[in-house]
TIBAPA-472942 format. One record per atom (N, C-alpha, C): residue number from 1; x, y, z; atom name. Coordinates in steps of 0.2 Angstrom, whole numbers. Layout:
(NUM (X Y Z) CA)
...
! end
This chain:
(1 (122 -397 727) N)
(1 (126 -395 732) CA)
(1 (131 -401 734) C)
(2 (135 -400 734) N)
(2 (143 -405 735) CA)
(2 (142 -408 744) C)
(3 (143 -415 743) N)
(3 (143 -418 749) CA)
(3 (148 -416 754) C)
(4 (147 -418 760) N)
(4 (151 -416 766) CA)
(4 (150 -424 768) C)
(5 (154 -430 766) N)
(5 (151 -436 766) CA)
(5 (157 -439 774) C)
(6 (156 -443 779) N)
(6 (158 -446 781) CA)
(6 (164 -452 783) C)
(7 (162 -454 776) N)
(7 (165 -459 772) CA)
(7 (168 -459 770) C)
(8 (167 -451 765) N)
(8 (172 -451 760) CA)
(8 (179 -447 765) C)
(9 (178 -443 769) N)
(9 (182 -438 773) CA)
(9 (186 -444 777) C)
(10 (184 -447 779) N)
(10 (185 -455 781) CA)
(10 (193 -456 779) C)
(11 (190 -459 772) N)
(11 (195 -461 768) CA)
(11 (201 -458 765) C)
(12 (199 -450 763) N)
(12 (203 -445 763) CA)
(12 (208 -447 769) C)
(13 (205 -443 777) N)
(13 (211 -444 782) CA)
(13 (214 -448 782) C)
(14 (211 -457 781) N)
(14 (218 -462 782) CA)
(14 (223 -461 779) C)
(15 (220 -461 769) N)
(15 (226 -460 767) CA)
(15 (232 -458 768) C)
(16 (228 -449 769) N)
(16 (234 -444 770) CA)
(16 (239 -447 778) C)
(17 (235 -452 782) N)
(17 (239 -454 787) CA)
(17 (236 -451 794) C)
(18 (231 -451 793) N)
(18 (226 -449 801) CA)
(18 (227 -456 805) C)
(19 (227 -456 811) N)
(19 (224 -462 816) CA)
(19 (219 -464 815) C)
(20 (217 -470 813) N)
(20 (210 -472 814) CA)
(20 (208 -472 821) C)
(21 (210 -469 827) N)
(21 (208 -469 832) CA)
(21 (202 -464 831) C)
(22 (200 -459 825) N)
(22 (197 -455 824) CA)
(22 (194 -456 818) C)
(23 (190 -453 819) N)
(23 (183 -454 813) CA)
(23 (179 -447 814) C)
(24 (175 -445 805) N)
(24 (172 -440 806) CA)
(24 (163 -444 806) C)
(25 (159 -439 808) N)
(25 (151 -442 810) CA)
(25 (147 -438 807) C)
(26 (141 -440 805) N)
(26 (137 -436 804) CA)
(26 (133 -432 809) C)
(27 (132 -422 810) N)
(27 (131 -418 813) CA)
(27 (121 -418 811) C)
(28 (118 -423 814) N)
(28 (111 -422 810) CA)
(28 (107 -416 813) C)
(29 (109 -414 818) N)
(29 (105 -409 822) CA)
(29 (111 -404 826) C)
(30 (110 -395 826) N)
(30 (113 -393 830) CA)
(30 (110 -392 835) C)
(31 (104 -393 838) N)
(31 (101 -390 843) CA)
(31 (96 -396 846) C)
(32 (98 -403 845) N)
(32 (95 -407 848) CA)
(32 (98 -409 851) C)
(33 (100 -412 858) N)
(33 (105 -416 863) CA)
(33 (105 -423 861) C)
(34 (99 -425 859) N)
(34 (99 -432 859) CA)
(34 (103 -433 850) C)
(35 (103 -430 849) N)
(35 (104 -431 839) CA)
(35 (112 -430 841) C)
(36 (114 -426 846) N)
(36 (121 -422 845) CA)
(36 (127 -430 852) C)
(37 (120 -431 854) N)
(37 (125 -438 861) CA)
(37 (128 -444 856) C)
(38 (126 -444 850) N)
(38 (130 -449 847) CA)
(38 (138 -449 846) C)
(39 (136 -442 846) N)
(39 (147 -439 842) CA)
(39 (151 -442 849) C)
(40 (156 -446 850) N)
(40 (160 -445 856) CA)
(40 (162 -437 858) C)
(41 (164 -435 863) N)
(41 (167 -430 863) CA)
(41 (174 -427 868) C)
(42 (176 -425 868) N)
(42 (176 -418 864) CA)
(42 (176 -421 857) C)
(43 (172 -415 853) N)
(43 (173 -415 844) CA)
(43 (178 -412 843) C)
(44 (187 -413 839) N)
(44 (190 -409 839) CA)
(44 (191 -405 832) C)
(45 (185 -406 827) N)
(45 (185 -402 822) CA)
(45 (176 -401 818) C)
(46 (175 -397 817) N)
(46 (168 -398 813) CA)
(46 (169 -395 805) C)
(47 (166 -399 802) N)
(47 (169 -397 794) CA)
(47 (162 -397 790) C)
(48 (159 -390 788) N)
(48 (153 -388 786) CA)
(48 (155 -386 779) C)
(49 (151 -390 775) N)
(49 (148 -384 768) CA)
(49 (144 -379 767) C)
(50 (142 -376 766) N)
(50 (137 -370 767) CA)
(50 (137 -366 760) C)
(51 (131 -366 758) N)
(51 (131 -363 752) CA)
(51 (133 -352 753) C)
(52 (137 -353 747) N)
(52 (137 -343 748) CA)
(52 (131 -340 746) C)
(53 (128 -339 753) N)
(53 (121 -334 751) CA)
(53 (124 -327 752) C)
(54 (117 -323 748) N)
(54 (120 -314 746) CA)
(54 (123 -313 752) C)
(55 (119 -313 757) N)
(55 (121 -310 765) CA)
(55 (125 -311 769) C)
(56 (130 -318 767) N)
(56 (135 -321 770) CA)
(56 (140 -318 766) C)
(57 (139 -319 759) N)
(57 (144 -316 754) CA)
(57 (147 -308 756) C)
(58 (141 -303 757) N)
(58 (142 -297 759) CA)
(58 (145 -296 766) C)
(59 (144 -301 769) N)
(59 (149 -303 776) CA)
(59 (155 -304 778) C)
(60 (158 -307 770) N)
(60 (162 -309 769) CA)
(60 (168 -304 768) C)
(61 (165 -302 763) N)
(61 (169 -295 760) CA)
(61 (170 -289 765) C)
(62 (163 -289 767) N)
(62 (166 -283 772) CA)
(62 (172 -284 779) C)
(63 (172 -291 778) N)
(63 (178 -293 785) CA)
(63 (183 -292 781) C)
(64 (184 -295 776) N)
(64 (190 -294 772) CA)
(64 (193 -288 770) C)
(65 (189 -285 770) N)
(65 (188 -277 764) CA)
(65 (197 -274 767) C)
(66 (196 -273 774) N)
(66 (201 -272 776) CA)
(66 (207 -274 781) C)
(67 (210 -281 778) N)
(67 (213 -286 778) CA)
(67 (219 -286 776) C)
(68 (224 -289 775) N)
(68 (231 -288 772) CA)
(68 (231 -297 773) C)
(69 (234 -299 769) N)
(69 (235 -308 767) CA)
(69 (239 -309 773) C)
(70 (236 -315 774) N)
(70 (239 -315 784) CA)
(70 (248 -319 780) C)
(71 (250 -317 785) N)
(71 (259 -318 784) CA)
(71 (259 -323 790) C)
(72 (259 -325 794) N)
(72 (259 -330 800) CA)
(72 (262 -335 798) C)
(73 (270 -339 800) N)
(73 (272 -344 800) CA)
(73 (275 -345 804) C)
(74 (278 -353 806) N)
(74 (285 -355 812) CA)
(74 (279 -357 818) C)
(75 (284 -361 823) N)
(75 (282 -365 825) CA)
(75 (275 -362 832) C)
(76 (278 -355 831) N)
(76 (270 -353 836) CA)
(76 (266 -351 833) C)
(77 (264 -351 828) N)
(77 (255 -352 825) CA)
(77 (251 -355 827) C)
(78 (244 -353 831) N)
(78 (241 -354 834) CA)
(78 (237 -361 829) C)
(79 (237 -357 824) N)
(79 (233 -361 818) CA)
(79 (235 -363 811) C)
(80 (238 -369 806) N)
(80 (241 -369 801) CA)
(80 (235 -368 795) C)
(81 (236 -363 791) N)
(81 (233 -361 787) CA)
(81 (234 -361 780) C)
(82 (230 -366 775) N)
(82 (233 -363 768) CA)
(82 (228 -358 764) C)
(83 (232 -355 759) N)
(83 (228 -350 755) CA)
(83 (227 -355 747) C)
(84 (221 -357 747) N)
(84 (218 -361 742) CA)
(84 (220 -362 733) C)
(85 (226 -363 732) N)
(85 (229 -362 725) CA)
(85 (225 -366 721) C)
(86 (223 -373 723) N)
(86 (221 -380 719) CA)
(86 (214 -379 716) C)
(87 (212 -378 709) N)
(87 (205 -381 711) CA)
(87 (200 -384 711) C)
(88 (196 -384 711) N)
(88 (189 -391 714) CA)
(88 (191 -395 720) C)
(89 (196 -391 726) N)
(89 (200 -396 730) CA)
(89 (196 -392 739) C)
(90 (192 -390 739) N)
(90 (191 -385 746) CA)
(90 (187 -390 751) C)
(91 (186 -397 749) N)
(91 (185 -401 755) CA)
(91 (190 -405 757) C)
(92 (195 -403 750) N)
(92 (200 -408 753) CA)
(92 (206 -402 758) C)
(93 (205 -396 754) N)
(93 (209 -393 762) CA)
(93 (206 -391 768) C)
(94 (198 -392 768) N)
(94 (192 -391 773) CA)
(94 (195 -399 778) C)
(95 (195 -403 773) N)
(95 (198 -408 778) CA)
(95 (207 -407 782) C)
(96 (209 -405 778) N)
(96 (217 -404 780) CA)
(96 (218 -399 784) C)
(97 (213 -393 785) N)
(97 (213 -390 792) CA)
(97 (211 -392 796) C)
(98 (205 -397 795) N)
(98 (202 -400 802) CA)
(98 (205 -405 806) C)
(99 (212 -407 801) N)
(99 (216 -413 805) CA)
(99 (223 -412 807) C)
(100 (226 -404 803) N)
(100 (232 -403 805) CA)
(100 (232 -399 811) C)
(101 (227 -397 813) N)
(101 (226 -391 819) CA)
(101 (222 -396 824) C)
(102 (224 -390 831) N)
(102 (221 -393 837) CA)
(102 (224 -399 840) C)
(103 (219 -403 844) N)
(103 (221 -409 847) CA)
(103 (221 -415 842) C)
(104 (218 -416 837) N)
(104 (218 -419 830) CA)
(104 (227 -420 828) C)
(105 (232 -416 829) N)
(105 (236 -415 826) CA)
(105 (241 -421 830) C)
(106 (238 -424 836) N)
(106 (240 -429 840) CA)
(106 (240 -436 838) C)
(107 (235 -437 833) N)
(107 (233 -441 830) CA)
(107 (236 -444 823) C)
(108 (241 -440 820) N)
(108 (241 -440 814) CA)
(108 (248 -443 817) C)
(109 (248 -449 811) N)
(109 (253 -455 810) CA)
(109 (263 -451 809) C)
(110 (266 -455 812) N)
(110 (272 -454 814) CA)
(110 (275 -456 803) C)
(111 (278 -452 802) N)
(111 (281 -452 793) CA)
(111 (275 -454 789) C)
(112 (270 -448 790) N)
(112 (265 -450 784) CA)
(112 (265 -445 782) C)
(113 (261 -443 774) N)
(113 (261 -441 771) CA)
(113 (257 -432 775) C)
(114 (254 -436 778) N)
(114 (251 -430 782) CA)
(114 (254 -428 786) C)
(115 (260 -431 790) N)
(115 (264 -427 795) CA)
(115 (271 -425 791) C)
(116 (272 -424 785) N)
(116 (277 -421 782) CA)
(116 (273 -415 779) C)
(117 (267 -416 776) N)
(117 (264 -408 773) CA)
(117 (265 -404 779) C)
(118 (261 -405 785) N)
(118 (262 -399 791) CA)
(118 (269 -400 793) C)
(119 (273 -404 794) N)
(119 (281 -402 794) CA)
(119 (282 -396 790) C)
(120 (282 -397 782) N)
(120 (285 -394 777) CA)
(120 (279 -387 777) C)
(121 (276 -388 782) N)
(121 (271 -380 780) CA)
(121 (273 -377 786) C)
(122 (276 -378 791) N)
(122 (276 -373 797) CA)
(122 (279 -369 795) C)
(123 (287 -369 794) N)
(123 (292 -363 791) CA)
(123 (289 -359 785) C)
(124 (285 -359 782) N)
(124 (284 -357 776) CA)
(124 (279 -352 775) C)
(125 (282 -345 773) N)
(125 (274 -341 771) CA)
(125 (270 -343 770) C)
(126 (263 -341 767) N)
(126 (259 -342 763) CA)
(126 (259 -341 755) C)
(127 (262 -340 753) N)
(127 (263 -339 747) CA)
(127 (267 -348 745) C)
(128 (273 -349 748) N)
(128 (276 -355 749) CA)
(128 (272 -361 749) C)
(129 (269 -360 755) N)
(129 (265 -366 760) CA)
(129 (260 -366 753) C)
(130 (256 -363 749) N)
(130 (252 -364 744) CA)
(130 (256 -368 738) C)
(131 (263 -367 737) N)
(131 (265 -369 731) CA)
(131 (266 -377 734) C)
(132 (269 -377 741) N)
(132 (272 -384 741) CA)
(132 (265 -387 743) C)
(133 (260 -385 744) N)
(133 (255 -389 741) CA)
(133 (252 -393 737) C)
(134 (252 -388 731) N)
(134 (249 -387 724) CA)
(134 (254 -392 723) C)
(135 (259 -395 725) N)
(135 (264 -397 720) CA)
(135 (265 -405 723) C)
(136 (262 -405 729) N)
(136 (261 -409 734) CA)
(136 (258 -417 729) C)
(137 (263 -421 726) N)
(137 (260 -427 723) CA)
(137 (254 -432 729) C)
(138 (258 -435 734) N)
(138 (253 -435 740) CA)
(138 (248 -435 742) C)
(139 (246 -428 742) N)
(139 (240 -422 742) CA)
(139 (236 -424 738) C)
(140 (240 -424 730) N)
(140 (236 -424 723) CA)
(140 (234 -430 723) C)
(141 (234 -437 725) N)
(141 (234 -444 724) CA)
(141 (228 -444 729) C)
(142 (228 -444 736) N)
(142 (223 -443 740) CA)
(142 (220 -440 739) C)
(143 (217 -436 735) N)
(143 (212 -429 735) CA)
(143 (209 -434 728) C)
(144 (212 -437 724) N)
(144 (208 -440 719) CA)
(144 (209 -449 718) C)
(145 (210 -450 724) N)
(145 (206 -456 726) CA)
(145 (200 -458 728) C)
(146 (200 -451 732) N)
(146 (190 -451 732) CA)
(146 (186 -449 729) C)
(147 (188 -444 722) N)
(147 (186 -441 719) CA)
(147 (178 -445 717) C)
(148 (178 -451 715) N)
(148 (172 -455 715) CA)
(148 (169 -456 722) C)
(149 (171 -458 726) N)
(149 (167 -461 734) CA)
(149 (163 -454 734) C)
(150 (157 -459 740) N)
(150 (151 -458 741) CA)
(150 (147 -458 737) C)
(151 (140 -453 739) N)
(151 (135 -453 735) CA)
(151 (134 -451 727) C)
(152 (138 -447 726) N)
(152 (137 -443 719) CA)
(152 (142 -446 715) C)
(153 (141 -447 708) N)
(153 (146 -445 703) CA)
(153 (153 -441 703) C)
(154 (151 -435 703) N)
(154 (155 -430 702) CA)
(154 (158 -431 709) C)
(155 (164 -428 711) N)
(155 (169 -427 715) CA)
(155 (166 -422 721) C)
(156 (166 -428 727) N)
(156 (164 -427 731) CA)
(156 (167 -421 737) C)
(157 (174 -421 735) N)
(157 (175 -413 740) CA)
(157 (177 -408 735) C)
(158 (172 -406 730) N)
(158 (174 -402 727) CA)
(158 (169 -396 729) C)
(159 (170 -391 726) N)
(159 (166 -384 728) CA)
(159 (163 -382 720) C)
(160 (154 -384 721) N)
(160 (148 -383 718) CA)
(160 (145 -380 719) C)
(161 (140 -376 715) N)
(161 (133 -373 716) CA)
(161 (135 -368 722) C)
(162 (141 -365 722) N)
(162 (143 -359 729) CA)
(162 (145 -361 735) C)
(163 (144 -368 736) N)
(163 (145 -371 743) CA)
(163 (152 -369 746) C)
(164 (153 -368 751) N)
(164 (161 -368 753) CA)
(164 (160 -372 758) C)
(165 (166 -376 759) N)
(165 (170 -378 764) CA)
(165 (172 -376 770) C)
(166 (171 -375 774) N)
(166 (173 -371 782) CA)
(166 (173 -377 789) C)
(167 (180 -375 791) N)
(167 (182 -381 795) CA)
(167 (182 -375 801) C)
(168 (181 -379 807) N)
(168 (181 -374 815) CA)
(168 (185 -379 819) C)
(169 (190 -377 820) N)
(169 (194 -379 826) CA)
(169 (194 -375 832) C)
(170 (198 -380 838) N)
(170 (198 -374 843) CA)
(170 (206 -376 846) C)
(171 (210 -373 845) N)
(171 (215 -371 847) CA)
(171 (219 -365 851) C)
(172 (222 -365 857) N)
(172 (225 -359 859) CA)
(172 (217 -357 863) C)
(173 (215 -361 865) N)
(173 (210 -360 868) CA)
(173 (205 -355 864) C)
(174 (205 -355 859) N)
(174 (200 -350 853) CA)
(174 (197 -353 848) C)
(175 (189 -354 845) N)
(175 (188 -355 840) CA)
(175 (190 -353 835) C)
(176 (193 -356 829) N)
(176 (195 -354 822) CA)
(176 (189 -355 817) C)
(177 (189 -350 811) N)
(177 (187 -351 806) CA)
(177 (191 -352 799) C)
(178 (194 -358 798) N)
(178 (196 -361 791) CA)
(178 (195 -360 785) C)
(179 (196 -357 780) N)
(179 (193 -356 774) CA)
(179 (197 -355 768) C)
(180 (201 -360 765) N)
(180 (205 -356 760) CA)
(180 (205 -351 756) C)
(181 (200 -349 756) N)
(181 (198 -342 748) CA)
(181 (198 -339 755) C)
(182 (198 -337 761) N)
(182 (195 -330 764) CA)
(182 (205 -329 764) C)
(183 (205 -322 768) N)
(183 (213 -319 767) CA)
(183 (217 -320 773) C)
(184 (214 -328 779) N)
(184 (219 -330 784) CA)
(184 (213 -335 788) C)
(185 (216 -336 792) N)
(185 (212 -340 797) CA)
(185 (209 -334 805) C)
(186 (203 -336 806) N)
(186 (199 -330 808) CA)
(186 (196 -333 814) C)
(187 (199 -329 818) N)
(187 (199 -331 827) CA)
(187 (191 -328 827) C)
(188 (187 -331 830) N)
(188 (181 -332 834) CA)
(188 (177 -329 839) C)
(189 (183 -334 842) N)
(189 (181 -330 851) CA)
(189 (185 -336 855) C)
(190 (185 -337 863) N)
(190 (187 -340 867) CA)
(190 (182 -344 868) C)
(191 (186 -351 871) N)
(191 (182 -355 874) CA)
(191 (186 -357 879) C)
(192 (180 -361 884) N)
(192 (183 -365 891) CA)
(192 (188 -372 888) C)
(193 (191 -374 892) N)
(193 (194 -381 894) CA)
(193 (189 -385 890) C)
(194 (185 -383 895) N)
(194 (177 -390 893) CA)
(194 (173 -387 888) C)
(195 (175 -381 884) N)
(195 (171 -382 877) CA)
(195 (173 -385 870) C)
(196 (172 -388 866) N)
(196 (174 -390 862) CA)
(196 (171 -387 857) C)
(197 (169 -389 849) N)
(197 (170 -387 843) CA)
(197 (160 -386 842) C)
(198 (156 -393 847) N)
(198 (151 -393 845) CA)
(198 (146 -390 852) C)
(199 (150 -386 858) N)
(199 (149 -383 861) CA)
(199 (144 -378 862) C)
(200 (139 -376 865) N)
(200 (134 -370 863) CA)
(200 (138 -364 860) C)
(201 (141 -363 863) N)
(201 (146 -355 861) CA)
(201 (150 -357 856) C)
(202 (152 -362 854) N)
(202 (157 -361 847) CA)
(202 (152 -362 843) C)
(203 (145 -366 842) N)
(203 (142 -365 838) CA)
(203 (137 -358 836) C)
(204 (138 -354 842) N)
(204 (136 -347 842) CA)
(204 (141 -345 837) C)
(205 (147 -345 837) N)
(205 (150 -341 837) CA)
(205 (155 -343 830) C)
(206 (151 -349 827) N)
(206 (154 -352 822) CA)
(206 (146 -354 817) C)
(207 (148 -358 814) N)
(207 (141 -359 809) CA)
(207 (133 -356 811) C)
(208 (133 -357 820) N)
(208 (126 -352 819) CA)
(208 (126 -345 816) C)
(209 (133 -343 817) N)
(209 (134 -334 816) CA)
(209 (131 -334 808) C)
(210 (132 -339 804) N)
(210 (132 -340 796) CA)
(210 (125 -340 796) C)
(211 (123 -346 800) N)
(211 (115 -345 798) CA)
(211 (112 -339 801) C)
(212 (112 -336 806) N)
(212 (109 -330 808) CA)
(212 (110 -321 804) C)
(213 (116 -324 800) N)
(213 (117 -318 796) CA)
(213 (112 -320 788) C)
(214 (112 -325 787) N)
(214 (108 -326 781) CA)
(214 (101 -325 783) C)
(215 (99 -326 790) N)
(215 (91 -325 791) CA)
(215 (89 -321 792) C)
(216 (94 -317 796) N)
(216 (94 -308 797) CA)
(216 (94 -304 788) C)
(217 (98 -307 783) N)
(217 (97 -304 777) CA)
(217 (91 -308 772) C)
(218 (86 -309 775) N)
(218 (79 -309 770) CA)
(218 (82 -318 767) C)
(219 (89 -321 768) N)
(219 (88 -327 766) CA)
(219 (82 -333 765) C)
(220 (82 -338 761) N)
(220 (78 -344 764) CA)
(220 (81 -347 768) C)
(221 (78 -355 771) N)
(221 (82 -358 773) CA)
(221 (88 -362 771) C)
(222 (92 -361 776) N)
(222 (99 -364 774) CA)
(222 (99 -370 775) C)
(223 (101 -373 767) N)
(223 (104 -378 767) CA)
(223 (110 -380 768) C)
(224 (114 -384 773) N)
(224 (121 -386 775) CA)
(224 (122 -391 775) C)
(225 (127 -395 777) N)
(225 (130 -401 780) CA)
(225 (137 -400 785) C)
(226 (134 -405 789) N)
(226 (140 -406 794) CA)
(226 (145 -410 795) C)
(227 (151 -412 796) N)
(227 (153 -419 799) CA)
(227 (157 -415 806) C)
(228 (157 -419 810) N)
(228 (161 -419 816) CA)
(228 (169 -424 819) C)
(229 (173 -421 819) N)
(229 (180 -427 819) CA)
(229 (180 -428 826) C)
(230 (182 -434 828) N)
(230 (179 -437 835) CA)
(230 (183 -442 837) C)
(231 (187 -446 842) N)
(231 (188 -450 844) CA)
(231 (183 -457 840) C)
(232 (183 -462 838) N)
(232 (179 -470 835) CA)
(232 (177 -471 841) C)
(233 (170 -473 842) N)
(233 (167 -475 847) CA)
(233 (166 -481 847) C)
! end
């Protein structure tokens, strides 16, 4: 299974021109306070790999089954969205939603690299916004400068042994779920002011939904990984 590593998302976001006022942390626990008071918060993105199990797979499909490719662009998008053209690259767009949306996008450095892709993707379909991606040298130089960081060999935000990449924001007052292969970005539910990303109900309402569908369909236990993006403590 393909890392969700710290370090390397780290290094990813400066390049592309994140704040170092912000950092991603390791999510070791979702359901223990004391494991979860380490993250600053609010957490303004959480960025999970999760292998495709049958049940979540079957999940997936039936959401999408009757779906049309989301058309959303310009400057009131709740949420900026790419459809995943590159590949071996879904951690590095896993990480590009979880820093161009929400309150994260306050962070992101004045003429960087990263504040011209989300310039250059607002006006732009989905079809567009994936080409000037794909073509995006910037992107391409970042996305394989870590190619080696962290623990493994192989290319740490790529997509292995089924895992996907899923980034949850909360913007417009609403949980999002981020996924470049699904057919748009996929509103959740509502939260408060005072909920954030790693809040009970957005974890209801977000990666636990994944694990309780997997265990409701006869799955094993899930294996995952988390990082949370956070203010530096």
């Amino acid at each position: 299974m393909a890392e969700n590593n710290p370090d390397v998302m780290n290094q990813l976001a400066a390049k592309l021109g994140l704040s170092s006022d912000l950092q991603f942390y390791d999510v070791y626990s979702l359901d223990v306070p004391e494991l979860l008071a380490d993250i600053p918060r609010p957490a303004l993105a959480l960025l999970v790999i999760i292998p495709l199990t049958p049940a979540w797979d079957r999940s997936r499909k039936a959401e999408d089954a009757d779906k049309e490719l989301y058309t959303g662009s310009g400057p009131d998008e709740l949420v900026i969205w790419f459809k995943q053209t590159i590949g071996h690259a879904c951690g590095s767009i896993g990480l590009l939603h979880s820093v161009i949306n929400g309150p994260a996008v306050d962070f992101i450095k004045r003429d960087s690299d990263l504040a011209a892709i989300r310039s250059l993707a607002i006006p732009l379909d989905i079809t567009k916004r994936a080409e000037m991606l794909y073509n995006s040298e910037p992107f391409e130089l970042a996305h394989k400068s870590v190619e080696q960081a962290g623990d493994s060999a192989a290319d740490p935000t790529g997509e292995r042994e089924g895992g996907h990449f899923v980034s949850f924001v909360k913007s417009g007052g609403k949980l999002w779920e981020l996924e470049g292969s699904r057919m748009g970005p996929l509103e959740r539910g509502s939260l408060a002011d005072d909920e954030d990303v790693l809040s009970p109900r957005a974890l209801d309402m977000g990666i636990k939904r994944i694990i309780k569908l997997n265990a409701e369909g006869g799955g094993e236990d899930l294996l995952f990984s988390c990082i949370a993006l956070a203010r530096r403590s």
